[in-house]
C-alpha positions as CSV (number, residue, x, y, z in Angstrom):
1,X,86.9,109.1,84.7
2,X,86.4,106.3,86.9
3,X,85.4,108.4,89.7
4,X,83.2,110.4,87.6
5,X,81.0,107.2,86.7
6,X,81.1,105.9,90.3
7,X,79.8,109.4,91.5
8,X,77.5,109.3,88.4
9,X,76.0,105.6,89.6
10,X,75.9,107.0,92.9
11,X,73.3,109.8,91.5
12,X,71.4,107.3,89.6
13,X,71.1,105.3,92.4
14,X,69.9,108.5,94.5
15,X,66.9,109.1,92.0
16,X,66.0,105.7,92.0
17,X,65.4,105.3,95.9
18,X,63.5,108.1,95.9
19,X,61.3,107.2,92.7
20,X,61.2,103.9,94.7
21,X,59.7,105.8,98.3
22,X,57.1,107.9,96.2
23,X,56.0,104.5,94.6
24,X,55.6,102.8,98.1
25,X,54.1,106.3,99.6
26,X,51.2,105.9,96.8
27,X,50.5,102.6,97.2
28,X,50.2,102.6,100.9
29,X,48.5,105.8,100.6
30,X,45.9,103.7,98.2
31,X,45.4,100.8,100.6
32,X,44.7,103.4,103.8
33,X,42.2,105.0,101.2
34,X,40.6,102.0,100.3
35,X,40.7,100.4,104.0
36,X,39.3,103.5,105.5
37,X,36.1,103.3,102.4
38,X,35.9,99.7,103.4
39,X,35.7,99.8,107.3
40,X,33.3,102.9,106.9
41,X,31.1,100.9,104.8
42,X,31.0,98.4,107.0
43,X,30.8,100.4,110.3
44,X,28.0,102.8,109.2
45,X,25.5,101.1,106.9
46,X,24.1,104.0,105.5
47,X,27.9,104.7,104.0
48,X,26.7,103.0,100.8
49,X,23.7,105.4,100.5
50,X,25.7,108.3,101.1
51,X,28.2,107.6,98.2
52,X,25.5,107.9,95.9
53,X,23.2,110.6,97.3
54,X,20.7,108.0,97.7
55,X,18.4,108.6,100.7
56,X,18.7,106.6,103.5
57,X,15.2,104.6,104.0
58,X,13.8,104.8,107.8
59,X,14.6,100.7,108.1
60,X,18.1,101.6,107.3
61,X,18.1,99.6,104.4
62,X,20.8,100.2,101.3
63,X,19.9,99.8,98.1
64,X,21.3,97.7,95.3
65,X,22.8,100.8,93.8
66,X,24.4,101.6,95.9
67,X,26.0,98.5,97.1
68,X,26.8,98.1,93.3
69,X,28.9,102.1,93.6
70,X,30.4,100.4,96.8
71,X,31.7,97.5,95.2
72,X,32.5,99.2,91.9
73,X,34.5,102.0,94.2
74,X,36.7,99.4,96.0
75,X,37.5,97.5,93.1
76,X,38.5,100.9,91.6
77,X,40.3,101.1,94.3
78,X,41.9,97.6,94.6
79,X,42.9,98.1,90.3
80,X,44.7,101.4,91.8
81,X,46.5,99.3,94.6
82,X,47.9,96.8,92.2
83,X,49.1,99.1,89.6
84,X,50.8,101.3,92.6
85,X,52.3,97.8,93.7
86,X,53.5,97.1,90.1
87,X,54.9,100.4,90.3
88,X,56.4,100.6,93.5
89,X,57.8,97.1,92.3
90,X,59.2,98.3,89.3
91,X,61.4,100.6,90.7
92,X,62.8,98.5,93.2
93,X,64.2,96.8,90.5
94,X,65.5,99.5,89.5
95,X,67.0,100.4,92.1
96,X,68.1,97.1,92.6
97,X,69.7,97.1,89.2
98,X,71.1,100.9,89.9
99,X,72.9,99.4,93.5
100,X,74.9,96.5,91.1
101,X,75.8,99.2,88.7
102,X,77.5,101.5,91.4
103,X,79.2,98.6,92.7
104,X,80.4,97.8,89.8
105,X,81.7,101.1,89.4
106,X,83.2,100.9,92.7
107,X,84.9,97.6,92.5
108,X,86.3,99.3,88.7
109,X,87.7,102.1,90.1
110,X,89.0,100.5,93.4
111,X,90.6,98.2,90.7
112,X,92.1,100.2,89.3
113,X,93.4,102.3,92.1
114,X,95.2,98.9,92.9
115,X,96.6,98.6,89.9
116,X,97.9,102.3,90.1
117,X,99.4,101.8,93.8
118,X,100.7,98.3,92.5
119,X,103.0,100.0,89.4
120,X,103.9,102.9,92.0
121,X,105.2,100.7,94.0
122,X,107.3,99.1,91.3
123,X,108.5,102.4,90.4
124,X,109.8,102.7,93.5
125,X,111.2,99.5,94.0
126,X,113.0,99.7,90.5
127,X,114.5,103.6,91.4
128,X,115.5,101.8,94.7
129,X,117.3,99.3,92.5
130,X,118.5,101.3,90.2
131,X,120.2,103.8,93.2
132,X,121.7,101.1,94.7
133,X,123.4,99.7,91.7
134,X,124.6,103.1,90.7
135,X,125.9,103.6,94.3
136,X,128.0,100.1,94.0
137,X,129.5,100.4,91.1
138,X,130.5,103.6,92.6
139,X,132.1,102.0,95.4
140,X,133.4,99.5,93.1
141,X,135.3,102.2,91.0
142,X,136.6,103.8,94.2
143,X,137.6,100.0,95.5
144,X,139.4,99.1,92.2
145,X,141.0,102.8,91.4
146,X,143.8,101.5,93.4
147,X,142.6,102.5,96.9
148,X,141.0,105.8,96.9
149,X,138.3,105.2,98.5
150,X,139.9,104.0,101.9
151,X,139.9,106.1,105.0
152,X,143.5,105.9,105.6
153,X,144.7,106.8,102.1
154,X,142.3,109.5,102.1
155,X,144.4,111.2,104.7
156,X,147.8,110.5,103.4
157,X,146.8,112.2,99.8
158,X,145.2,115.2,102.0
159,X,148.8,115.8,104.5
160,X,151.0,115.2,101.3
161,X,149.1,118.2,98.8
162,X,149.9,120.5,101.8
């Protein structure tokens, strides 16, 4: 079960990385946008003019208009950039979140597979315990049975049945 919700965190966490790269993709894709309408305008003074159809005037001068459609464009464009940083944002937090609940998970299940090694362990040392004490009292019978259980009255019982 433990496993289960560790791989399950680990999932979560997954989705929420890549939730996290499409938010930074669109807000970096959003300032290239509005850094390539801002250098054009500037490089190319007619860029204004040609946002709004306007025709260009033989001075090359731009018109309020479309200075105004310039200005209204990148602040489109900057609104677009904050909510894709508020976005990209948000879902760093959640990842962030995500990462502390699959540690969690992690640090529960390695827990517990402490605690699981830790009673093993006991097990053992108690069934260790447990076989020794049989095997001395064993000894101990053998010992006070008058002798049966040394070597050289082992032998003498074995010639004398024959």
């Amino acid at each position: 079960m433990r496993e289960r919700k560790e791989r399950d965190a680990a999932t979560a966490l997954v989705a929420a990385e890549e939730q996290a790269e499409l938010a930074r993709a669109e807000q970096e894709r959003l300032l290239a946008a509005r850094e390539v309408l801002a250098h054009h305008a500037l490089a190319n003074p007619a860029a204004p003019n040609e946002l709004t159809g306007d025709a260009v005037s033989p001075a090359g001068d731009v018109s309020v208009g479309a200075l105004r459609t310039l200005q209204f464009l990148l602040g489109r464009l900057d609104e677009r950039v904050e909510a894709a940083a508020s976005a990209a944002q948000s879902a760093e937090h959640v990842v962030s979140q995500k990462q502390d609940e699959l540690r969690s998970a992690f640090r529960d299940r390695r827990a517990l597979d402490r605690l699981r090694e830790k009673q093993l362990e006991d097990w053992k040392a108690a069934a260790t315990a447990a076989d020794r004490n049989l095997m001395d009292d064993i000894a101990l019978s053998r010992f006070t049975q008058g002798g049966a259980g040394t070597p050289g009255s082992a032998r003498s019982n074995t010639s004398s049945e024959q």
